[in-house]
N, C-alpha and C positions, 0 to 999 in steps of 0.2 A: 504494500500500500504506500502511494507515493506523496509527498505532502507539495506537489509543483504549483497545485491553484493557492493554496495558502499563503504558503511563501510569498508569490507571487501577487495576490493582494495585501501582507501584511509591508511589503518591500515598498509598493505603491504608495501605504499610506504614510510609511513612514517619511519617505522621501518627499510628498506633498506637505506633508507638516512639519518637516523640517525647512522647506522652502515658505511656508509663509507664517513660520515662527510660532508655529503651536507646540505646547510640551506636552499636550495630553492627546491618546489617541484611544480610542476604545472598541473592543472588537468580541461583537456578542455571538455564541454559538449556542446552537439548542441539543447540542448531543454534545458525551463527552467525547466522542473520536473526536471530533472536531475542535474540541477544546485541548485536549491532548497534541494535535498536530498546529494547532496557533503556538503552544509552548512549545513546540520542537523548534518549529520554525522562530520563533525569539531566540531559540539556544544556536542556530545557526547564523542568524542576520548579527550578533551579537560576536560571534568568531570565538573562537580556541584562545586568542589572544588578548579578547577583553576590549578590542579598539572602539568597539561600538558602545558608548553610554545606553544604554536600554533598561529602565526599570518594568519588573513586570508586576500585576495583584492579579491572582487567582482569585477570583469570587464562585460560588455556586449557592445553587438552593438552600435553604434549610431543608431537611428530610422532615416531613410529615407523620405522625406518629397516626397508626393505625386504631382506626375505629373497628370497631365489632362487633 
């Protein structure tokens, strides 16, 4: 499973908001693959070397506790 659309829109927006000076970007998914491959792809736009400043927040639901 290959994460090429993600990347590829999370690269866009970074770079859009970098060019007209936003620090914040935010980026909603409704499943967790998809949530999962937004942090891969952070952990690669970011590099092995750290050149890329990139903060990330993991948010998700609260779990719902079960009626019966």
């Amino acid at each position: 499973m290959g994460i090429g659309k993600t990347i590829a829109t999370s690269f866009a927006m970074l770079r859009a908001a970098a060019t007209h000076g936003l620090d914040k970007v935010f980026y909603l998914t409704a499943k967790s693959t998809g949530r999962q491959m937004a942090f891969e792809a952070c952990a690669r736009l970011r590099g092995a070397d750290g050149a890329v400043s990139l903060r990330v927040l993991r948010m998700s639901k609260r779990a719902r506790p079960l009626h019966g």
